[in-house]
Every structure is written in structure tokens, then in C-alpha cells.
C-alpha positions in Angstrom: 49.2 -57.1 11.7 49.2 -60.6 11.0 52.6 -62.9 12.2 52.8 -65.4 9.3 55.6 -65.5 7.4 56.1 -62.8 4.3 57.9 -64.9 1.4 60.1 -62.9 -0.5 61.4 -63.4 -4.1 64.2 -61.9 -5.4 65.3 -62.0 -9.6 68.1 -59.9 -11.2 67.0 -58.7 -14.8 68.6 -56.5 -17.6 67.6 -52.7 -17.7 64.6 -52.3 -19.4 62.6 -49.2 -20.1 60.8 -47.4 -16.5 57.6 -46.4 -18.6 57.1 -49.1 -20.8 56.9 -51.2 -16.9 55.2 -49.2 -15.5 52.5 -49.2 -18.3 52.7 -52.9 -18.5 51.6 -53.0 -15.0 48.1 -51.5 -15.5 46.5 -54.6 -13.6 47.8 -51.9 -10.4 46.5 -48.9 -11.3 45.9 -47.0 -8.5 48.5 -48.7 -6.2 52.0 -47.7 -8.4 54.6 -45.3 -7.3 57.6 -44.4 -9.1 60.8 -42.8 -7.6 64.1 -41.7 -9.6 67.2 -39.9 -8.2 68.3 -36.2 -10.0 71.6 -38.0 -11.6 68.9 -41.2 -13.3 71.6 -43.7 -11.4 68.9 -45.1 -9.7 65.2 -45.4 -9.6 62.6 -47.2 -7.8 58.7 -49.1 -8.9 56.5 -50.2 -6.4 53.8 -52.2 -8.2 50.8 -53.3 -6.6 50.4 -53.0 -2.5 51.2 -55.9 -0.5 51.4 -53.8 3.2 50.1 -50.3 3.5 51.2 -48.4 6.7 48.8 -45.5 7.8 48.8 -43.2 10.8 46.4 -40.2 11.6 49.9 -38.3 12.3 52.8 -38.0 11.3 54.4 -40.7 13.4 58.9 -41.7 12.6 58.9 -43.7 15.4 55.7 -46.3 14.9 56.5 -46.1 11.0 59.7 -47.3 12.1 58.6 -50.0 14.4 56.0 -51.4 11.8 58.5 -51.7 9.1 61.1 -53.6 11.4 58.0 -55.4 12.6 57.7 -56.5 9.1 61.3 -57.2 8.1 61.0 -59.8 11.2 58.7 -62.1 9.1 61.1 -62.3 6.1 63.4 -65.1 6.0 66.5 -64.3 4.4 68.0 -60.8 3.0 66.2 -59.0 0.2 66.4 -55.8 -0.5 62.7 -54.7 0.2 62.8 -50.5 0.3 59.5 -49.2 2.3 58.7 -46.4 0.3 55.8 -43.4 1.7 56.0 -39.7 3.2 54.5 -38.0 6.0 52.3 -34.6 5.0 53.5 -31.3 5.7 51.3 -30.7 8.5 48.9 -32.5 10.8 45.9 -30.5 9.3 43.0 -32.3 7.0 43.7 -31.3 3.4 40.6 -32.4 1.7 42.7 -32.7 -1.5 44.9 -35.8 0.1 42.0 -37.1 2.2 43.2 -40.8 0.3 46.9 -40.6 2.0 47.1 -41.1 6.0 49.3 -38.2 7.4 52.2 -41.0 7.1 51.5 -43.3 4.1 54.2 -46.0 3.6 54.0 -49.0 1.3 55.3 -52.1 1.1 54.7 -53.1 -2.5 53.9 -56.7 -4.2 56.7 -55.9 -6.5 59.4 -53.8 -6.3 61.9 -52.9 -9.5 65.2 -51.5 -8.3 67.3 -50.1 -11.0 71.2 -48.9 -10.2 73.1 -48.3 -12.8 73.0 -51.4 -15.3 71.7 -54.0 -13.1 68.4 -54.2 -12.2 67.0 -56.3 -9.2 62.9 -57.7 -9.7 61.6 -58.7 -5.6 58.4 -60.4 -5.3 56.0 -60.5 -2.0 54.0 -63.4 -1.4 53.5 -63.9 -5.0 52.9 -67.1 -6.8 54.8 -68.4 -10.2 52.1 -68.0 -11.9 51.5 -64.4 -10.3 54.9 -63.2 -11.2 54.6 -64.8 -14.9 51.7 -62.8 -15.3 51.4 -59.4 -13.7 52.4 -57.5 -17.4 49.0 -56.5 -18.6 49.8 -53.4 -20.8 47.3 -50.6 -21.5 47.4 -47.8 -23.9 47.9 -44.4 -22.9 47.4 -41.1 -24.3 48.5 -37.5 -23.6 46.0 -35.3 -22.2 44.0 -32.9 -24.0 44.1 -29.6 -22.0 41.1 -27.5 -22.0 41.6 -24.7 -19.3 44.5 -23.4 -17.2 42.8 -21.3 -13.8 44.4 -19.6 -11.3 43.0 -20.3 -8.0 44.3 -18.1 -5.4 46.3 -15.0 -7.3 45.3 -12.2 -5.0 45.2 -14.2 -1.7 48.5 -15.2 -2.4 49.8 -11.3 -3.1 47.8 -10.4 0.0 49.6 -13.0 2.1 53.0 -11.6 1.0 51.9 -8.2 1.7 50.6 -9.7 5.5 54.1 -11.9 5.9 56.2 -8.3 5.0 54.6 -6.3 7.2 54.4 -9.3 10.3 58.8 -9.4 9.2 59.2 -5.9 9.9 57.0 -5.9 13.2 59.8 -8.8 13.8 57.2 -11.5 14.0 59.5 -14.2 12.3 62.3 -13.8 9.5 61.4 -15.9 6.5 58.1 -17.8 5.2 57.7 -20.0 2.6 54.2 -18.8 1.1 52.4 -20.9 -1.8 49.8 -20.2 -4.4 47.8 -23.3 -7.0 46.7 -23.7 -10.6 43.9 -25.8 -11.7 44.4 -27.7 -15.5 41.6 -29.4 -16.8 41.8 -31.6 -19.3 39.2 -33.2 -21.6 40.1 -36.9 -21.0 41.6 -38.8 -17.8 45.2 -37.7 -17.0 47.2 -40.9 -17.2 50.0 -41.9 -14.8 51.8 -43.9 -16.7 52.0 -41.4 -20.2 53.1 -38.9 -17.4 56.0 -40.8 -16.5 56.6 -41.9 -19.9 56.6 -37.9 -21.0 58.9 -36.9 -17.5 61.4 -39.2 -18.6 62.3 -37.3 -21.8 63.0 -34.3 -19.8 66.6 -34.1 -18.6 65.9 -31.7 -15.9 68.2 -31.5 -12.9 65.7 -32.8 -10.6 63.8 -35.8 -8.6 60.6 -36.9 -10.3 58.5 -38.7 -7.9 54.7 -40.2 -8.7 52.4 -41.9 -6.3 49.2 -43.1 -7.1 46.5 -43.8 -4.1 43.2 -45.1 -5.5 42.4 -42.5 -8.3 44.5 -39.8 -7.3 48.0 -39.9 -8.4 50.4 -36.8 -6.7 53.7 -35.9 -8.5 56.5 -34.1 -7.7 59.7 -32.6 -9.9 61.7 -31.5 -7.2 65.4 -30.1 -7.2 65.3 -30.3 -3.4 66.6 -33.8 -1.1 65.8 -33.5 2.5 68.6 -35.9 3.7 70.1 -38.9 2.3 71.8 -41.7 4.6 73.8 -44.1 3.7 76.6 -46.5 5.9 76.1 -43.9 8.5 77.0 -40.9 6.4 74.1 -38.1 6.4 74.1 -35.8 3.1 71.6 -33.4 3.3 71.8 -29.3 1.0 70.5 -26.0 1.3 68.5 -24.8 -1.4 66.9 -21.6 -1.3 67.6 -18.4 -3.3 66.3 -18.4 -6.8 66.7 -17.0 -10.4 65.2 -17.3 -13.8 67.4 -18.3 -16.5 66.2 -15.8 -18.7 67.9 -13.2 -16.6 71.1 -11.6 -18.3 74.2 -12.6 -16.7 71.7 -14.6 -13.4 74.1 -16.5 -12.0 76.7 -13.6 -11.3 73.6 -11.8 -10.1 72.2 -14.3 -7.9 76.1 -15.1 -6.4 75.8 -11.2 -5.5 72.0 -10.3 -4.4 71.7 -9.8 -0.2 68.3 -10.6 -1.0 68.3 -14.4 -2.1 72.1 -14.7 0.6 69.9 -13.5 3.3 67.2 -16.1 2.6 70.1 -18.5 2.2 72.0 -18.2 5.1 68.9 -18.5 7.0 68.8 -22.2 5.5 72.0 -23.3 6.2 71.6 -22.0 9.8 69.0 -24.3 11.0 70.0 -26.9 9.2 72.8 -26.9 11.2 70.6 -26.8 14.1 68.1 -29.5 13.3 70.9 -32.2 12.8 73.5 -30.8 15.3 71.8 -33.9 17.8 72.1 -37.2 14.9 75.8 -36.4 13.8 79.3 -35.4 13.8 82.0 -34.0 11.5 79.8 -31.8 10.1 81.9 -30.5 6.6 80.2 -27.9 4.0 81.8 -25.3 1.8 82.2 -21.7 3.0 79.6 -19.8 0.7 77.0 -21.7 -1.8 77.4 -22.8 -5.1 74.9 -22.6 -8.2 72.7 -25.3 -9.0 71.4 -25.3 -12.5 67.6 -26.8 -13.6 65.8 -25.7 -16.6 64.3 -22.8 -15.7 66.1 -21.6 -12.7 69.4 -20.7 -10.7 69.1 -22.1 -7.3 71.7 -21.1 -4.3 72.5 -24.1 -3.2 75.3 -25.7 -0.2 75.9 -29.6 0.6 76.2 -30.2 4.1 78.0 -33.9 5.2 78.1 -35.2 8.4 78.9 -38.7 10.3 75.5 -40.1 11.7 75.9 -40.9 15.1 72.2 -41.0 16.8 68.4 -42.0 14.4 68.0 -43.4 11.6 66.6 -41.6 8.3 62.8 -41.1 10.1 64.2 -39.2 12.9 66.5 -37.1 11.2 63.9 -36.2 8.2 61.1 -35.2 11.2 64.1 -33.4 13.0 64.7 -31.4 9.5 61.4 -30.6 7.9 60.3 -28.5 7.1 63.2 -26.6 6.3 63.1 -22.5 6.2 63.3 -23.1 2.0 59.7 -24.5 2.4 58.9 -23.2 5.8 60.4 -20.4 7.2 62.5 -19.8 10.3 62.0 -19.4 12.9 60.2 -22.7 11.9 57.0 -22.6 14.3 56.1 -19.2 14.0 55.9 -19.4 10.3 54.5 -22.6 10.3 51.6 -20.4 12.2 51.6 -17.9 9.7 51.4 -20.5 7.0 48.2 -22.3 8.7 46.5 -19.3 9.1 46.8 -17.8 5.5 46.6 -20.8 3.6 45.1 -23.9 5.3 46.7 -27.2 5.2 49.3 -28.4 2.4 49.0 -32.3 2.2 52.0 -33.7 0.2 52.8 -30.4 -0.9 56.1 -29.4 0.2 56.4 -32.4 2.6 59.2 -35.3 2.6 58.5 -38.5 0.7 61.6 -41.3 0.2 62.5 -44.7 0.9 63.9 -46.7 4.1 66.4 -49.8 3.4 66.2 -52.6 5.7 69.3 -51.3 7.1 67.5 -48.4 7.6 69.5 -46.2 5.7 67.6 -43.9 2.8 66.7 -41.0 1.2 63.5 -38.4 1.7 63.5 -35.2 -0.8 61.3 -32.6 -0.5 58.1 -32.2 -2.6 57.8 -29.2 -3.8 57.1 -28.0 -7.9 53.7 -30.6 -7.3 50.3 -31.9 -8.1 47.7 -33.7 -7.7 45.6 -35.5 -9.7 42.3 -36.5 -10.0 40.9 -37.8 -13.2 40.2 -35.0 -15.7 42.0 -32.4 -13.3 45.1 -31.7 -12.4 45.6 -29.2 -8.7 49.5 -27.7 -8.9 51.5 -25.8 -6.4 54.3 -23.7 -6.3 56.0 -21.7 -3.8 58.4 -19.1 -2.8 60.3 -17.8 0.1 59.1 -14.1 1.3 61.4 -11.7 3.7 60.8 -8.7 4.8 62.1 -6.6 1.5 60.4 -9.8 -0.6 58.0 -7.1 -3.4 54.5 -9.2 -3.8 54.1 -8.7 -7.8 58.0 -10.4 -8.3 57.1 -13.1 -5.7 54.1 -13.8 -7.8 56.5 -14.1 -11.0 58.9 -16.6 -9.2 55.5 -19.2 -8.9 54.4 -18.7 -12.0 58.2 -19.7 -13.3 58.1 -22.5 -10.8 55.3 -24.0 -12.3 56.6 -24.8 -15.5 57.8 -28.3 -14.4 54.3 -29.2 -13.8 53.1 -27.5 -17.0 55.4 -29.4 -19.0 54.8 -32.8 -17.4 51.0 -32.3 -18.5 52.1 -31.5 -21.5 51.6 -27.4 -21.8 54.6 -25.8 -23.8 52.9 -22.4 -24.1 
């Protein structure tokens, strides 16, 4: 990595609209990433590439060390966010052969929006750079020609594998997943994606990353961990419930089934952070969480950060037993062997301050793209009473955020 100096501009700016920039930054097609918090009081635009950091692995520690490594050649403070993930496994998905097993990027521009003020930071840019990087292009919705299920009977032969393996007492929980394949008759456009997401008020994270011509997106409900002044947030989310079901919340609050799977959360969470922090505080049983479709169990844990920094403590944490399964390496076993290797599915992608504070969610309710064709996932979390046919329903609900993004309303 080179030593020179990285000049770093920095211009406040009034809120403007996330797609229209976005779409006005086609010039960077292919090297865009947008990144917006469940609440909308924040998001983040990466706009063109200026550092990309790749490993082979998944690597916290030498992401860490290239990013300070990098901070060291700015003069001044900025507020430069290093923005990537690490994959959910150290396997060769062939679908996310574009993405290193950590992919980080430090963009050319960065947009920064928090609440009304809005913060534009440049990277080795010239004037006449910055005056002219808003190229718009038009966009239009795709035109969707099929809708395939991939891997239907695999997946209700997994579950049927994972119930009997729970009941030999091979492991408690696993986290088993299942795809859909959309075609469409035209290129699938980022930037009318995110122009389309944003209308939705779901409850949720909407992340999109484009790398070279294939763009991955999540709509997730789930953070991983959040820290910020040395306070780690992270939740438990796992137990879930259509909305269509009479009186579903009461049921959910009530049903061993989803409270089993639960508790089993909370548990190692409490385990996987028990070396970073302190004064650990969460309530006694779990509260709702509401998103569009579903009923989620959910519990916020809080705890004083005493040891890490964000990397650390999102390697510690992933993958949870909501996208895993506990005990975590024997169903991470049983997840390589029945399905292969999940990329950026289900794996933790966020942002790192330069006070190394930050936020990672988890990336589940996903897809990638590539040109006409759209690859989505969806999971759900199988113990040993789980029945394979009402696992398959919970996917095919959990794909609806996906569905809808591309534009599908039936």
C-alpha cells in the first residue's frame, strides 16, 4: 500500500433525496454501496472506490490494521466510515466469487446523512472532480419473466436430516436455507432498487453493494452489534410469525417452540461477548418486534465495552444461533455439508469509524444480482420438533422483502 498522503475533503450540505444521488452518480456504477439504519436517522453512500481491502479469509484483525494504516496518511479529522463485510464462511461460493472473504471499501465519496445535516467527504479528488461526478442516468423497473425455485426438496430433506441429527443429540438448533431465482427481461438496476426500497417503510436495514456487475442486497431486521463511545448494543432475534396469523403476537409470546429457539439465542450471545464487556443489562423475557410481514421474538442486550473494537466483537458473535445454530460449530458442519457455502448470505456487513466504533447487521432476507437475474435467500431456524412442510412456509414468507424490492406484488 502506497505511503503518500490521502487528501481528504470535507462539505456539509442540506438533505437531499438518497436515490435521486445515487442515480446521479452512474459515472460509479459498479463501485456504489448504500447503507441506511431501521429508524432512516441515518444512512450512508459510498460512491466510487478510492481503497479496496481484500483478504482470502475472513481476517478482523489485518482489516483493522489496514484501515488504521490508512487513517495514518490523512491529515486532519474527517469522518471517513470504512464500510465492507466478511462472508459467512471461508468456503468458495461461486455466486460471490467478485467479493474477497472480507471486502472493505474506502470510497472516493462518501455521503453521510444524520438526521437533517448531511456531511459530503471527498478522497483525493480534484475541484473539478467534485464539481462533476453527478452524471445521472435513467432507470427503469424490471420486467419480471419467471420466478424458479431452486432447491424446494433439498431444503425439506435437510430439515428432515437436521430433525432426526437433534434427536440423536447431534446439536440443538440450525439455521437451514433454501433460494429463488427471478428473471427478468431487462438488466435489474441498482439505483431504481433503492429508489423503490425507500418507499417501503419496513422495520428493517436495507443495505446494497455493488461489485463490478453484481450488486447484493439485503433487507434485514437483524443488527449484529453496534458500538458506540464504548457502549456495545447488540439483540436477539429469532422466533418468528406471520402477521396473517389470528391473534400472532399472543401466540408467538406463548409458543415453547419459537422460546426454545429464542433462549438458545440469548444464551450464546451472552457467551460470545462475556470477554469484550461489562454490565451486561437486558430485559427478563423478549419483546415483539413488528416488520411487515412477520412477528419476530426479539431481546436487546447492552453492555460496557471493555476489551476489541467492533471487528473483534462481530467475529466473536457471528454467526449467531438465529442464522447458525448452537452449538455454533457443529451446525456450522451440518450447514456445509447440506448446503455448500453461503457468500454474503447471512454474513455481517457494517461500517468502522475512525474511532473505531460502528455497526455490522446481519444479512439475511438477500440477493444477488447479476444483470437480468436476480439469486434470493431465505432462511429459517430448525429444532428438533421444527415440521419440514411449515419450515418451508416460513421461507417462502421471508422472501417477500426481496419479492417486493424487485418489484413482485403477487
Amino acid at each position: 500500500m502506497s505511503k503518500e498522503k490521502i487528501q481528504v475533503i470535507e462539505r456539509a450540505g442540506l438533505p437531499e433525496s438518497p436515490a435521486e444521488l445515487f442515480g446521479a452518480a452512474a459515472r460509479y456504477k459498479g463501485e456504489r454501496y448504500f447503507y441506511m439504519n431501521k429508524d432512516r436517522s441515518e444512512w450512508l453512500m459510498g460512491l466510487g472506490h478510492a481503497f479496496v481491502i481484500k483478504e482470502k479469509r475472513r481476517s478482523p484483525g489485518r482489516i483493522t490494521e489496514q484501515y488504521q494504516a490508512l487513517l495514518e496518511r490523512v491529515e486532519g479529522p474527517h469522518s471517513v466510515r470504512l464500510f465492507g463485510g466478511f462472508q459467512f464462511d471461508d468456503g468458495d461460493s461461486a455466486l460471490f466469487s467478485d467479493f474477497g472473504h472480507s471486502h472493505f471499501v474506502w470510497p472516493k465519496i462518501q455521503v453521510i446523512c444524520r438526521g437533517h445535516e448531511l456531511t459530503y467527504t471527498y478522497t483525493d479528488m480534484t475541484e473539478e472532480e467534485i464539481i462533476d461526478w453527478r452524471q445521472s442516468a435513467e432507470t427503469a423497473a424490471p420486467n419480471i419473466t419467471a420466478i424458479d425455485n431452486l432447491d424446494e426438496e433439498k431444503f425439506l430433506s435437510n430439515v428432515r436430516t437436521a430433525v432426526a441429527a437433534m434427536n440423536n443429540h447431534l446439536f440443538d438448533k440450525v439455521v437451514l436455507s433454501r433460494q429463488k431465482k427471478v428473471t427478468a427481461e431487462n438488466e435489474i438496476d441498482s439505483a431504481w432498487l433503492l429508489q423503490n426500497g425507500l418507499k417501503n417503510h419496513e422495520n428493517s436495514y436495507l443495505v446494497l453493494i455493488e461489485q463490478n456487475d453484481k450488486i447484493f442486497v439485503s433487507r434485514t431486521p437483524e443488527q449484529l452489534v453496534k458500538v458506540e463511545n464504548q457502549v456495545l448494543s447488540t439483540n436477539a432475534i429469532a422466533g418468528t410469525m406471520s402477521r396473517s396469523v389470528v391473534h400472532a403476537e399472543e401466540k408467538l409470546l406463548g409458543d415453547a417452540k419459537n422460546l426454545g429457539e429464542h433462549a438458545i439465542v440469548v444464551r450464546s450471545i451472552e457467551a460470545d461477548i462475556d470477554d469484550f464487556t461489562s454490565e451486561v443489562k437486558m430485559p427478563a423475557s423478549p419483546q415483539i418486534m413488528v416488520n411487515n410481514f412477520f412477528y419476530h421474538l426479539y431481546t436487546p442486550i447492552e453492555a460496557r465495552i471493555s476489551e476489541g473494537d467492533i471487528l473483534a466483537v462481530s467475529h466473536a458473535l457471528h454467526p449467531t444461533p438465529a442464522l447458525g445454530g448452537f452449538p455454533k460449530e457443529k451446525a456450522a458442519r451440518f450447514i456445509k455439508e447440506v448446503e455448500g457455502d453461503r457468500g454474503f448470505y447471512g454474513a455481517p456487513i457494517g461500517y468502522i469509524t475512525p474511532d473505531f466504533d460502528g455497526e455490522f447487521i446481519v444479512a439475511i432476507r438477500s440477493m444477488l444480482i447479476h444483470r437480468e437475474t436476480a439469486v434470493l435467500f431465505a432462511g429459517c431456524g430448525v429444532v428438533k420438533d421444527s415440521v419440514p412442510e411449515s419450515e418451508l412456509f416460513e421461507t417462502e414468507i421471508k422472501f417477500k422483502p426481496m419479492l417486493q424490492l424487485l418489484g413482485v406484488t403477487q
